[in-house]
N, C-alpha and C positions, 0 to 999 in steps of 0.2 A: 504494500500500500504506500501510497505519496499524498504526504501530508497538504502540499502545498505545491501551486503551478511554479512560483518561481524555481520551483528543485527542477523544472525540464525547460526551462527557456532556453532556447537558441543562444549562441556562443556569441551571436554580435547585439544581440536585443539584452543581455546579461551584461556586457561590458558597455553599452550605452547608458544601463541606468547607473550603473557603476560612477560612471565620468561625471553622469549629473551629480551625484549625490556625492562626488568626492568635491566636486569646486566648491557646492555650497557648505563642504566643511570647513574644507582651507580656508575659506573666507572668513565664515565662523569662528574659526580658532584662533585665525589671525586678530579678527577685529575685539575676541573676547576674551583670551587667554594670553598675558603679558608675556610671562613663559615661550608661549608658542614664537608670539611677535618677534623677541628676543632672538630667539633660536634662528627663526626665517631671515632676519635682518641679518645676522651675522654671515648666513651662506650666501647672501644676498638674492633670495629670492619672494618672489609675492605673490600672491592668489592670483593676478592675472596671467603668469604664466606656465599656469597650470592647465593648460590646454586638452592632455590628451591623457589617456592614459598611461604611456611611457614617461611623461613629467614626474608621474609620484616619483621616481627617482632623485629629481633635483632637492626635494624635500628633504629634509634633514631627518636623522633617527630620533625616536623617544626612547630613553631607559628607564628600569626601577628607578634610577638614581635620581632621577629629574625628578617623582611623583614625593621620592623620599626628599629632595629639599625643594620642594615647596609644598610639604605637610603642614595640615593636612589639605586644603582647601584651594592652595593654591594654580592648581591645574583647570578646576573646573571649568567651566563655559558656561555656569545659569548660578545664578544665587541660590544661598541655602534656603530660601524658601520656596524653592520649587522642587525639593527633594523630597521626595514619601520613604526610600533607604538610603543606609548608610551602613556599607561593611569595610573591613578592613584586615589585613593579612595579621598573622600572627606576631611579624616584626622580633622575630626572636636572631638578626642579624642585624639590628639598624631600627630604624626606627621604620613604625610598620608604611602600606602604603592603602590608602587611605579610597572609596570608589564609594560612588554615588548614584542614585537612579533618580527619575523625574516618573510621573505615571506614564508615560511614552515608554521609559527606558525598559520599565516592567513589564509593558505589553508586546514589546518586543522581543525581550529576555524569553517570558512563558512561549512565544511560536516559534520561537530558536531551538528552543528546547519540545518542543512537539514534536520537531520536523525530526530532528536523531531519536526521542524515542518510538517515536512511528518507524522509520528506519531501522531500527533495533527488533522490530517485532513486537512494541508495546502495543495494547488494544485499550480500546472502553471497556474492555469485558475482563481488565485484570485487577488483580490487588495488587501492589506494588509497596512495598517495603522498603523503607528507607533507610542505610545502616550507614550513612553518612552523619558525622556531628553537626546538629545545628547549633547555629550561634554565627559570629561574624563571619566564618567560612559561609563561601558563597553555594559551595556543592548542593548541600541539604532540601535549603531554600531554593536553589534555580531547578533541580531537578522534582523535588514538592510540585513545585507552580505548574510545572512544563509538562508532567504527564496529570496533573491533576483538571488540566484546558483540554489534552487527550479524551478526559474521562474517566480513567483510570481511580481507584476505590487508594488513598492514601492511609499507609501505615507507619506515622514516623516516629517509626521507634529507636533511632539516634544511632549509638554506638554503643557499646558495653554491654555487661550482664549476655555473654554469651548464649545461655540457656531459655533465657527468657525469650530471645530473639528466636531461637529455636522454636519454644512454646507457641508464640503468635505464628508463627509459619504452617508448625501445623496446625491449631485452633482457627487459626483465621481461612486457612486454603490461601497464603500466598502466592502467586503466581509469577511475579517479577521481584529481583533483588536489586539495590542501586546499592552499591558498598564498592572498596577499590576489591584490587583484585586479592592482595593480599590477604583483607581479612573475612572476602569469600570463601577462600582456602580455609581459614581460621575456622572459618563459621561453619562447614563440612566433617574438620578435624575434632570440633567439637562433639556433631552429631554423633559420629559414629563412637567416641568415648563414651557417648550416656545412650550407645543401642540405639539408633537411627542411623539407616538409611536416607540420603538424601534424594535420592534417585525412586526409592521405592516409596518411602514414608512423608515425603515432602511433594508438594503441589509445583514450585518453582521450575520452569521451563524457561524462563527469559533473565538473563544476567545483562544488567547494564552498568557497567562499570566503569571509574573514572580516578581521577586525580593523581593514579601514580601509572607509568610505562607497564605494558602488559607485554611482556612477550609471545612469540609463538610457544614456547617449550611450557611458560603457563599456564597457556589458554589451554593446552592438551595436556597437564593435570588437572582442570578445572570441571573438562571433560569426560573424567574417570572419578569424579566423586561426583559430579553434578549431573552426569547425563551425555551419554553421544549425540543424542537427538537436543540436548539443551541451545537455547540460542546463544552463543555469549560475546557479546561486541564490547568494544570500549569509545567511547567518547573522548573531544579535546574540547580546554577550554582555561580559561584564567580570570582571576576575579580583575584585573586590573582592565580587561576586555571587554567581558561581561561576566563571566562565570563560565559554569558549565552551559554550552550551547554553540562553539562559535564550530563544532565540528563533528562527525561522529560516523562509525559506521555501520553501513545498513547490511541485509543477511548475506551478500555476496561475499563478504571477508574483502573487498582486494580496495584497503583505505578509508579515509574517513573524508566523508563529502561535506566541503566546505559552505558555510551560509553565504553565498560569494554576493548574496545582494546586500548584505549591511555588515561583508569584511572583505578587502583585499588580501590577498597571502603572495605573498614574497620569499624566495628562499636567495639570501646571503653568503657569498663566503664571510666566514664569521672574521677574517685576519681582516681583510679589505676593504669590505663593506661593499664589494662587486652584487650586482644582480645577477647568479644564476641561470642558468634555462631552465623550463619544466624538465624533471629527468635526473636532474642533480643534483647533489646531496650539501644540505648546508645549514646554515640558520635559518629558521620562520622568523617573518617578520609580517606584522598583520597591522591593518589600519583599518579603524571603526570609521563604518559609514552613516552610520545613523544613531550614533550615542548621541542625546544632548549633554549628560551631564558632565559623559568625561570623552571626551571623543578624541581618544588618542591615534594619532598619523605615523606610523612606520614605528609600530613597536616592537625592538628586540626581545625574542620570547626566549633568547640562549634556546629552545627545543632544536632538535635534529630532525630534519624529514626531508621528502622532496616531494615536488607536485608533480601531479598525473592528472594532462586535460581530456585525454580519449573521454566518451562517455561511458558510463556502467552499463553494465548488464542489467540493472534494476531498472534502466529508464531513465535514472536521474541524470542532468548535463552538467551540471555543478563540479567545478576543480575540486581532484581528492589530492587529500594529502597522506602520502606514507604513515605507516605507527610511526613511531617516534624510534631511534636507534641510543639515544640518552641525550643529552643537555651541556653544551659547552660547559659550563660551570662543575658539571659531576664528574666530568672525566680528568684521570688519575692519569699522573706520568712515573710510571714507575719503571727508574733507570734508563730512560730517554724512549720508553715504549706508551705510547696512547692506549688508555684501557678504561673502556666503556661495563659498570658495573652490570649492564646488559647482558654482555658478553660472556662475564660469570655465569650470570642465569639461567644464559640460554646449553651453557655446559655441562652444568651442575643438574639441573632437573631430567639429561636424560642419561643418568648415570642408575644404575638398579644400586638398590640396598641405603639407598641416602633420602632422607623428606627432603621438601622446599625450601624450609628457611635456612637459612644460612648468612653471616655474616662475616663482612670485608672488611680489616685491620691490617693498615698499613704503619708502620713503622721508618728510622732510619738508625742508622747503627754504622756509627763514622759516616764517610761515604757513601754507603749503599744503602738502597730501600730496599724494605723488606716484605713482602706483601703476603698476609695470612685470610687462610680465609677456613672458616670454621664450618662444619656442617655438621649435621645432626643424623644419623642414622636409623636405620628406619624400627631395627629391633635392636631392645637393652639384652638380648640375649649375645647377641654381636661383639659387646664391648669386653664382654669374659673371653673369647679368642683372638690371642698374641697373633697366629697368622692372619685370620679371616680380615682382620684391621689392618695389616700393612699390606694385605693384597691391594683394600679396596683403598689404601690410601696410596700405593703406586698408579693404580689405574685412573684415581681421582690427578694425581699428579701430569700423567702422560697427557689426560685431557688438558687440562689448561695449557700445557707447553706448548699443545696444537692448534689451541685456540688463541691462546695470547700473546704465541712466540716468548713465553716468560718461564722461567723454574719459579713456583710457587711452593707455600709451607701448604699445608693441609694440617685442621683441628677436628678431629673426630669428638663428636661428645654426643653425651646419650641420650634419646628423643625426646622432646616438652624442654631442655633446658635454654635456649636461645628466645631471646624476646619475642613475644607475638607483637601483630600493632593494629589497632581497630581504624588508626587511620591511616595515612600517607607511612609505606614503609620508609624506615632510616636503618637503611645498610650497611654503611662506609663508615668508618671510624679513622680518620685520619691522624695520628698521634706526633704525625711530621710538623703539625702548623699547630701553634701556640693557641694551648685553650683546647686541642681535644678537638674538631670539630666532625659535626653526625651529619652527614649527607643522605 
């Protein structure tokens, strides 16, 4: 099903209203956000020469950095009295950054969000569960709004209390999950410790998942506790954008189809600041086209992906974009080698005798780094045999030398003991940079 005509508009009728709706940003921003004016003065450029579509390039970039010095309010484009929300990142690196809606921004937000979870396989005729935290996190709330204009019967039962989530799932006959992927996982791992089946004794057929990178290697364990025939897509999105909504993927698997009527996407070399071709692998950079409150132009999202304009197989004509491969920011140089905690992921999970979680400690020790990564095995019966553990930790070894081109330590230790995470997993434990930092 397609939620919405603009998902199949023709490739010049799409970038026509694009161009409208990008001048009267520029101009917008220009004439209402000092900030912006600043930024366009100094590259020397103006809204009138914003002619075509190729111009958004002349445009300058937005960062975190910008939103975080001029917190909180300073980016805006409409007075605080035409705000009806107000959220804001958790700011546990800096001071947080700060995002606003007007009742436009909401109505827009909730069809942004219809259109992926229609794409996803949501209906009117589901429950839908929400195991995202609400509060200033935008997940909760934008995905609430967005299948609840679908139709869909709203369960928001937040995060935590494992069991109890369980309880409502099957009391209630759940049918859709919104939680990341992680503590999807979590929530199956669970089941089956308290005698449930999730595939037999659970209602759930549709996983719509978001806020952390989903690989292939997880989606096909997500697949063996939740269901072969389960739908499970992943969504993209940022609160500084809008939230969850600006992207997502529909049942074919191959990308997530952008809202290309009220976002541009751009993929970057991330060193340059070059504009990419479709096809290429680089930085997202996305510019709101129809925000009033915060309508930011060429935002560095650090994500990894690249676009694909073929049309889908579902009908829809809308730019997709790649899952994501990690985030300039998370990637680790260890010993002059780039390594995508991905990458771990995608090695680790399809190794027999080992669960999912696992955790990345890196270290340095004089000169060298030292990069550990710990996993949990799948039976405590395991950790009683001296050989059966250095088999499985040569074989975990050879993997990552193939995948990472690196010698790696390997941590065996015995199952439930490595952290769960009900939200955004934090993998990476960096002990090289002052202060310990959790990635």
């Amino acid at each position: 099903m397609i939620w919405a005509r603009e998902e199949t508009l023709p490739r010049a009728e799409m970038e026509a209203l694009q161009l409208s709706r990008l001048k009267d940003t520029v101009k917008r921003v220009y004439e209402k956000v000092p900030a912006y004016r600043a930024k366009m003065d100094a590259a020397g450029v103006t809204p009138e020469q914003v002619r075509t579509l190729d111009d958004l390039r002349r445009l300058p970039f937005t960062t975190k950095q910008d939103l975080r010095d001029n917190y909180p309010f300073g980016m805006f484009a409409v007075p605080k009295k035409q705000l009806l929300r107000i959220h804001a990142s958790s700011g546990t690196t800096g001071k947080p950054t700060v995002v606003g809606y007007t009742k436009n921004d909401l109505d827009v937000w909730r069809e942004c969000v219809a259109r992926i979870a229609v794409a996803a396989g949501g209906t009117s005729d589901d429950i839908a569960q929400i195991c995202f935290g609400y509060g200033m996190f935008t997940g909760a709330l934008g995905l609430h709004n967005g299948l609840e204009k679908v139709g869909a019967a709203i369960v928001p039962s937040s995060t935590g209390n494992t069991q109890k989530q369980l309880m409502y799932m099957k009391d209630f006959g759940t049918t859709l999950l919104v939680a990341t992927p992680s503590y999807a996982m979590r929530i199956a791992e669970v089941a089956a410790e308290i005698g449930l089946d999730p595939k037999k004794d659970l209602q759930v057929r549709t996983l719509v998942l978001g806020s952390e990178l989903m690989t292939e290697a997880m989606r096909a364990e997500l697949h063996k506790v939740w269901g072969e025939d389960a739908k499970i897509t992943q969504n993209y999105g940022m609160s500084e954008l809008m939230g969850p909504g600006v992207s997502g993927e529909c049942e074919e698997l191959c990308g997530m189809h952008i809202n290309e009527d009220h976002f541009i996407a751009e993929v970057i070399d991330p060193k340059t600041g070059e504009v990419l071709k479709p096809g290429e692998k680089g930085e997202l950079v996305v510019t709101c086209l129809t925000k009033e409150a915060l309508p930011l132009i060429r935002y560095r999202t650090r994500d990894i992906t690249r676009l694909m304009v073929e049309p889908c197989a579902c009908g829809r004509t809308t730019m997709r974009m790649e899952n994501l491969s990690g985030r300039t920011d998370d990637m680790l140089k260890i010993r002059g080698v780039n390594v995508f905690p991905s990458q771990i992921e995608e090695a680790l999970i399809n190794i027999d005798g080992i669960g999912p979680n696992y955790e990345i400690v890196v270290d340095r020790k004089g000169y060298s780094d030292i990069l550990t990564i710990k996993v949990e095995v799948k039976a405590e019966s395991l950790m009683d045999s001296y050989t059966a553990l250095e088999n499985l930790e040569r074989s975990i070894k050879e993997k990552m030398r193939i995948a990472l081109g690196l010698d790696v330590k390997i941590q065996l230790v015995s199952p439930n003991t490595l952290r769960r995470f009900e939200g955004k997993a934090k993998r990476v434990i960096d002990l090289r940079k002052e202060g310990n930092k959790n990635v």
